[in-house]
C-alpha positions as YAML, in Angstrom:
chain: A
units: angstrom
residues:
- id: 1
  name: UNK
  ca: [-23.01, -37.39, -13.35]
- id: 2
  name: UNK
  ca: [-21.60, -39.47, -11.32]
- id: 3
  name: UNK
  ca: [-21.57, -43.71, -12.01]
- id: 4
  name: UNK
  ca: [-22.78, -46.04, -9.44]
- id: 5
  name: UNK
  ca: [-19.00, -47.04, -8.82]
- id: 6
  name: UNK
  ca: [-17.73, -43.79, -8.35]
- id: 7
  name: UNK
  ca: [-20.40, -43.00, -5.83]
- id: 8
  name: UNK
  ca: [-18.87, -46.32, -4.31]
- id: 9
  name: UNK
  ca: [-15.44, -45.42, -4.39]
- id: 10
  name: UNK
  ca: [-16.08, -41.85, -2.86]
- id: 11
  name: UNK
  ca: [-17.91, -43.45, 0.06]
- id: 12
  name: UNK
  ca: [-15.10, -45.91, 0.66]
- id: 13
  name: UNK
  ca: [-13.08, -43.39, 0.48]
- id: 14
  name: UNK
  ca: [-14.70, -41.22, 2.64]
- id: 15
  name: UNK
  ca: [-15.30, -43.85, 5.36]
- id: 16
  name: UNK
  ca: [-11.72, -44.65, 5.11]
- id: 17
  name: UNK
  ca: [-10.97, -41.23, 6.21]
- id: 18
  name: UNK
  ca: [-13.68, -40.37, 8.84]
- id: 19
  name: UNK
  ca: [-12.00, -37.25, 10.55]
- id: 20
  name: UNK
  ca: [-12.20, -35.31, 7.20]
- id: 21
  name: UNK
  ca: [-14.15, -32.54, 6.69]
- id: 22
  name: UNK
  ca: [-16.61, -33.07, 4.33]
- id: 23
  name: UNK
  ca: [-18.63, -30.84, 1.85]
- id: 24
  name: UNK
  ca: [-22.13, -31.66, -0.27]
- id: 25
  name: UNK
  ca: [-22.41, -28.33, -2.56]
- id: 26
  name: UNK
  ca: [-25.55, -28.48, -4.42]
- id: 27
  name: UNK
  ca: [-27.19, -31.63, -3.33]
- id: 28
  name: UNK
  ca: [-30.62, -30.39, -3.01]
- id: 29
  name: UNK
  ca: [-32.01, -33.54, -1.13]
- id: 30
  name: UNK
  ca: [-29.33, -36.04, -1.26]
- id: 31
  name: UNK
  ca: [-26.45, -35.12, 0.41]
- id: 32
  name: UNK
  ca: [-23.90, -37.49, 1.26]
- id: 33
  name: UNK
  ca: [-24.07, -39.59, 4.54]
- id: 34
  name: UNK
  ca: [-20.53, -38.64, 4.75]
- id: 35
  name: UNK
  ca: [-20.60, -35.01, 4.29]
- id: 36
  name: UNK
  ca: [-19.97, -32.68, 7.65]
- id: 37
  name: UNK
  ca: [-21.06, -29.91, 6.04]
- id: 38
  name: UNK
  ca: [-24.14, -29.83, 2.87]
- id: 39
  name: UNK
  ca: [-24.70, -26.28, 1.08]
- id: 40
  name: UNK
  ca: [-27.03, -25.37, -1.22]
- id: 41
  name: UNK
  ca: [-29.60, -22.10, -3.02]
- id: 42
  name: UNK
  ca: [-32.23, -23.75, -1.42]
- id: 43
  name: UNK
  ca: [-33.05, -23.03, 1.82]
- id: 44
  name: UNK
  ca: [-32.99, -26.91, 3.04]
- id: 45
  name: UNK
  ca: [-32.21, -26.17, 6.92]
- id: 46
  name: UNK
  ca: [-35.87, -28.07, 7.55]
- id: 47
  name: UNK
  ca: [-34.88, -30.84, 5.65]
- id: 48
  name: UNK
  ca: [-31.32, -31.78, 7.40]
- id: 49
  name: UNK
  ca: [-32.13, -30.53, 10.96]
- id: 50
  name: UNK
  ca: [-29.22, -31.71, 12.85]
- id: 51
  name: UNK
  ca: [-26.52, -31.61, 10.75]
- id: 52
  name: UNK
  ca: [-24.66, -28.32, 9.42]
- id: 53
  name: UNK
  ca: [-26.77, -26.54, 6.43]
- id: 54
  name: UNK
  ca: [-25.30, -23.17, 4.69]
- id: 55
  name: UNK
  ca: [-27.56, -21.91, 2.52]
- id: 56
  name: UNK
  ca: [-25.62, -20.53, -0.32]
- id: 57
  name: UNK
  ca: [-26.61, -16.77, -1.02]
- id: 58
  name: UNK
  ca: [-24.01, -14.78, -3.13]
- id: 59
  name: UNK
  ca: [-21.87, -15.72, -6.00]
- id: 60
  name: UNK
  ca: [-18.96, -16.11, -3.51]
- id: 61
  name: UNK
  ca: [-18.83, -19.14, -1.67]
- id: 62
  name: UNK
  ca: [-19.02, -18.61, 2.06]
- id: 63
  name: UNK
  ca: [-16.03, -21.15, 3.15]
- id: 64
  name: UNK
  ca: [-12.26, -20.04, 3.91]
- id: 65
  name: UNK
  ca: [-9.89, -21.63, 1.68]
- id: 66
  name: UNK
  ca: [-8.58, -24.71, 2.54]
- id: 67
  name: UNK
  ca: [-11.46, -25.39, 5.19]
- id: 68
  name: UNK
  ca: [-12.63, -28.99, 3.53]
- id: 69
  name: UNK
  ca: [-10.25, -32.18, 3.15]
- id: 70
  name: UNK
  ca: [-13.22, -33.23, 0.52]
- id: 71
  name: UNK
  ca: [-15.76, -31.59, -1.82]
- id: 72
  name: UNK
  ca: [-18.47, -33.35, -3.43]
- id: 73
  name: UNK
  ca: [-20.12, -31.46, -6.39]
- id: 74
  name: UNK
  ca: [-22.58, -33.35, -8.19]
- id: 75
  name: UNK
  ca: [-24.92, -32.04, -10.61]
- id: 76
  name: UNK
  ca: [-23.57, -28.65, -10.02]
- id: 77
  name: UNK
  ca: [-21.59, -27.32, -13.20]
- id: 78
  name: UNK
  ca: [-24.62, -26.90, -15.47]
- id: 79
  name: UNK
  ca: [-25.68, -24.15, -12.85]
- id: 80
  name: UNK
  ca: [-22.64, -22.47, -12.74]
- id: 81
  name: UNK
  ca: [-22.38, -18.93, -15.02]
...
């Protein structure tokens, strides 16, 4: 879980470096304000109209290596096999 101050210090961080690419795996409804792209099981495409939704289908992630400058993955491990 992430603290308060590291959510801090990866939003600095990420407005520090706006012309990343940015992924939110496994947000569910609280995806980063920073995050280009936000992934998830669910199918949230209602929910964040306007900005780029994958819904995640198969066990293999749908991104090419190397594609994101940044990953956020909270909450996710304890739903990982």
């Amino acid at each position: 879980m992430l603290k308060r101050t590291s959510i801090n210090i990866v939003n600095k961080t990420l407005e520090t470096n706006s012309s990343w690419k940015v992924l939110d795996i496994g947000c569910g409804y609280t995806a980063n304000k920073n995050a280009n792209t936000i992934a998830d099981v669910q199918d949230l495409s209602n929910f964040y109209k306007g900005r780029n939704f994958v819904q995640i289908l198969e066990k293999n992630l749908p991104f090419n290596d190397k594609e994101f400058d940044f990953v956020i993955a909270s909450h996710v491990l304890e739903h990982v096999e």
